[in-house]
C-alpha positions in Angstrom: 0.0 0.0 0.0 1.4 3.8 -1.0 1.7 5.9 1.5 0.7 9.7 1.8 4.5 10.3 1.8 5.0 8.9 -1.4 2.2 10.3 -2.9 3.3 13.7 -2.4 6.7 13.0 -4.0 7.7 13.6 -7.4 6.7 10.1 -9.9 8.7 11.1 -12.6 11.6 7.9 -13.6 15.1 8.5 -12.5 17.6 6.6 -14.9 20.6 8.6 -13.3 22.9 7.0 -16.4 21.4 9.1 -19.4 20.4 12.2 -17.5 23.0 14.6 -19.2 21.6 18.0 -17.9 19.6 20.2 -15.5 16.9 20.4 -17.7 16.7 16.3 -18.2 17.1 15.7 -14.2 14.4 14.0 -12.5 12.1 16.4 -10.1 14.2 19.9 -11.5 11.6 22.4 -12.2 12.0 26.0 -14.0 11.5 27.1 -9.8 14.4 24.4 -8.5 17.1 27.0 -7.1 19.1 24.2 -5.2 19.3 20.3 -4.4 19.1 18.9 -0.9 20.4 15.1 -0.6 19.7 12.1 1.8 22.9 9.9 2.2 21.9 6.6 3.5 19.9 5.0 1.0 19.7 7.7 -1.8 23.1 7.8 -2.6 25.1 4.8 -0.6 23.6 2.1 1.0 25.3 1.8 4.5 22.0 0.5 6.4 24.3 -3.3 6.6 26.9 -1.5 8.0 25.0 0.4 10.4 23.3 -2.5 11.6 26.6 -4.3 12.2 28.0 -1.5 14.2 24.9 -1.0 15.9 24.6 -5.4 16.4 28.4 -5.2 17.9 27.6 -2.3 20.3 24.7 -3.8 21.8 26.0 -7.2 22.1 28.5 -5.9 24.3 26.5 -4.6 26.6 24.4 -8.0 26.4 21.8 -7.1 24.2 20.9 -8.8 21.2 19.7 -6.5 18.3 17.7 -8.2 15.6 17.8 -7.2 12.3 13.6 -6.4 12.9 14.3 -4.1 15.5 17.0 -2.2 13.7 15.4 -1.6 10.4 12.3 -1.1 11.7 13.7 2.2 14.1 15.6 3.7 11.3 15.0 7.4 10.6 15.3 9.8 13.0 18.2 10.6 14.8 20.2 8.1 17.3 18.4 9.9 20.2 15.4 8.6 18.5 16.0 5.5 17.4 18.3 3.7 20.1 15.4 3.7 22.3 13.6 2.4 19.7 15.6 -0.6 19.1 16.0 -1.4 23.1 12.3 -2.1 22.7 12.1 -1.2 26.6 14.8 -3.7 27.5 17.3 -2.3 30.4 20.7 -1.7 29.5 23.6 -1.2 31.6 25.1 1.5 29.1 23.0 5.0 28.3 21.7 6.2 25.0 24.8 8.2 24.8 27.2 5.9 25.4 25.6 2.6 23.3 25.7 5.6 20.7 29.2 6.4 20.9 30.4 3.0 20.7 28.3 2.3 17.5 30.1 5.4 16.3 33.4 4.1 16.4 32.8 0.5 15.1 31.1 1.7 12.1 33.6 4.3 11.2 36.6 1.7 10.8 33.9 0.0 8.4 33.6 2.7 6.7 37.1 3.7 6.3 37.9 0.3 4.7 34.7 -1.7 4.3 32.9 -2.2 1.1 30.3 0.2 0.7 27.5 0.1 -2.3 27.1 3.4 -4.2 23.4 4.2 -5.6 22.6 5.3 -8.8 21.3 8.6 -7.7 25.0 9.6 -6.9 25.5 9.7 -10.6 23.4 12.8 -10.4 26.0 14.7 -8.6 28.3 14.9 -11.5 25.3 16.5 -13.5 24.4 19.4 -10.7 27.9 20.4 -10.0 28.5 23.9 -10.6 25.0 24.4 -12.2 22.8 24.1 -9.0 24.0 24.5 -5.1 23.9 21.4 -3.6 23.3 20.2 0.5 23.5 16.7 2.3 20.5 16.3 5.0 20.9 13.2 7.0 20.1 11.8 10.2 23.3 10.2 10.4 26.8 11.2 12.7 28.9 14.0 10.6 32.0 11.7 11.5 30.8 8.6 9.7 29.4 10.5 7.0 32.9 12.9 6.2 34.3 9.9 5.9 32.7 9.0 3.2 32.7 12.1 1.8 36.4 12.2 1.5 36.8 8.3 0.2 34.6 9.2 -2.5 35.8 12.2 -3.3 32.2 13.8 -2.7 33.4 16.9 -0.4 33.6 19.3 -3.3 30.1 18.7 -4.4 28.2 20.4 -0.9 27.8 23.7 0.2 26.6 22.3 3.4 26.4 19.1 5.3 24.1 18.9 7.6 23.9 15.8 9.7 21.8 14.4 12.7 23.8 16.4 15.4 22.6 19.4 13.8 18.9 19.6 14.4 17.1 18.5 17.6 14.6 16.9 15.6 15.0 14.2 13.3 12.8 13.6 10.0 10.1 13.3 9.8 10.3 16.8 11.5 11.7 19.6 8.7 15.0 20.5 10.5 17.5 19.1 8.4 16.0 20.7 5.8 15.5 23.5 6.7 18.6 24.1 7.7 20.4 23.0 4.4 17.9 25.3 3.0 19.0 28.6 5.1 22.8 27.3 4.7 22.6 27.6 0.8 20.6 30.6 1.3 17.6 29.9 -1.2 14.1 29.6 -0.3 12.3 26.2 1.2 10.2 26.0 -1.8 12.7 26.7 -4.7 14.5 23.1 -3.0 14.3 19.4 -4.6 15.0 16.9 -2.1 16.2 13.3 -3.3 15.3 11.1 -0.3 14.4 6.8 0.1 12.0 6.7 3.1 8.9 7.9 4.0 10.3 10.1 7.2 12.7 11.5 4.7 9.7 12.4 2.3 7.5 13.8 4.7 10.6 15.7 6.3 10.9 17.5 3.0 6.8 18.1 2.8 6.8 19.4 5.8 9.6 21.6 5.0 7.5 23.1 1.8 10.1 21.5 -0.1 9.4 19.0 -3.6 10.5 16.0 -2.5 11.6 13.1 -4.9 11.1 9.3 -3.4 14.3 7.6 -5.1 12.2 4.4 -4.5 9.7 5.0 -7.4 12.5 4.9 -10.3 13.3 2.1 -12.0 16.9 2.4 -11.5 18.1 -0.1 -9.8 21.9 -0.9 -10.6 25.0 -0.2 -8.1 28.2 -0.6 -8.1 30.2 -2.0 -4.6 33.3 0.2 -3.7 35.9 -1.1 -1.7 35.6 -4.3 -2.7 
């Protein structure tokens, strides 16, 4: 069953590989003054790695962390979502603390892990220098600069705004909103490339046009590290 998310993002295919310009983008309207993207899940696919880091952390504090419980928490940020995932269980460790050990398992994966890049990250290549772009994610800045510099990907954002940013995580607007005022343009003149439905209604509720990555028919990756 859709959901009211995904009906209010943009249906229009994405095939990432032959869009050559602004004009031929998927979502880019003659309004579109910048472009806001998700990370996890719109343009890499980390949510195995997370999970591992996350699976580790809690099994050393004696907690087993099915893969159920993470996937279906993901979305806000990790003051969110932990408690989420403890499912009301006691734990000897605090949010902060399960948080920060997570932290530093996943960033060794990511600095020498495989990691799959999507086919939206193709679109970078076509908005640089043409349109201002922002990252919006949930995620910690530290996992997600390292990424940025393995892929080379710094260059391409005028802002990165990550979970420790905003109070609120999506679905609330505050990522967004806060790329928005960092490149300087108006909520509604923003795209917003995203791949759930918090991340969708995030960007609704910021007055933004959100497009659901979900609906293309894109599908191919490539794996890079491997």
């Amino acid at each position: 069953m859709r959901t009211a998310a995904q009906d209010n993002a943009s249906k229009q295919p994405l095939a990432p590989g032959c869009v050559t310009s602004v004009a031929s983008a998927p979502g880019v309207t003659a309004t579109t003054s910048a472009v806001i993207f998700d990370f996890d899940g719109t343009l890499v696919d980390t949510m195995p790695v997370h999970y591992e880091a996350y699976r580790q952390a809690f099994a050393a504090a004696g907690i087993d962390l099915s893969r159920e419980d993470f996937f279906g928490s993901i979305g806000g940020n990790a003051r969110e979502t932990i408690p989420k995932m403890l499912r009301g269980r006691s734990c000897s460790l605090s949010i902060a603390e399960l948080h920060a050990n997570k932290k530093r398992l996943v960033n060794d994966l990511f600095a020498s892990g495989p990691i799959q890049i999507l086919e939206t990250a193709k679109l970078l290549e076509v908005f640089a220098g043409r349109l201002p772009m922002a990252l919006a994610s949930s995620g910690s800045r530290a996992g997600i600069e390292i990424l940025l510099a393995r892929f080379g990907w710094q260059k391409h954002f005028k802002a990165v705004i990550c979970g420790e940013d905003a109070l609120h995580g999506k679905p609330a607007p505050d990522l967004f909103l806060l790329a928005a005022e960092r490149l300087g343009v108006r909520p509604a003149e923003c795209i917003v490339f995203e791949d759930t439905d918090a991340g969708v209604a995030a960007a609704v509720n910021a007055g933004m046009r959100p497009f659901d990555v979900r609906l293309t028919r894109a599908n191919s990756a490539e794996e890079f590290g491997r």
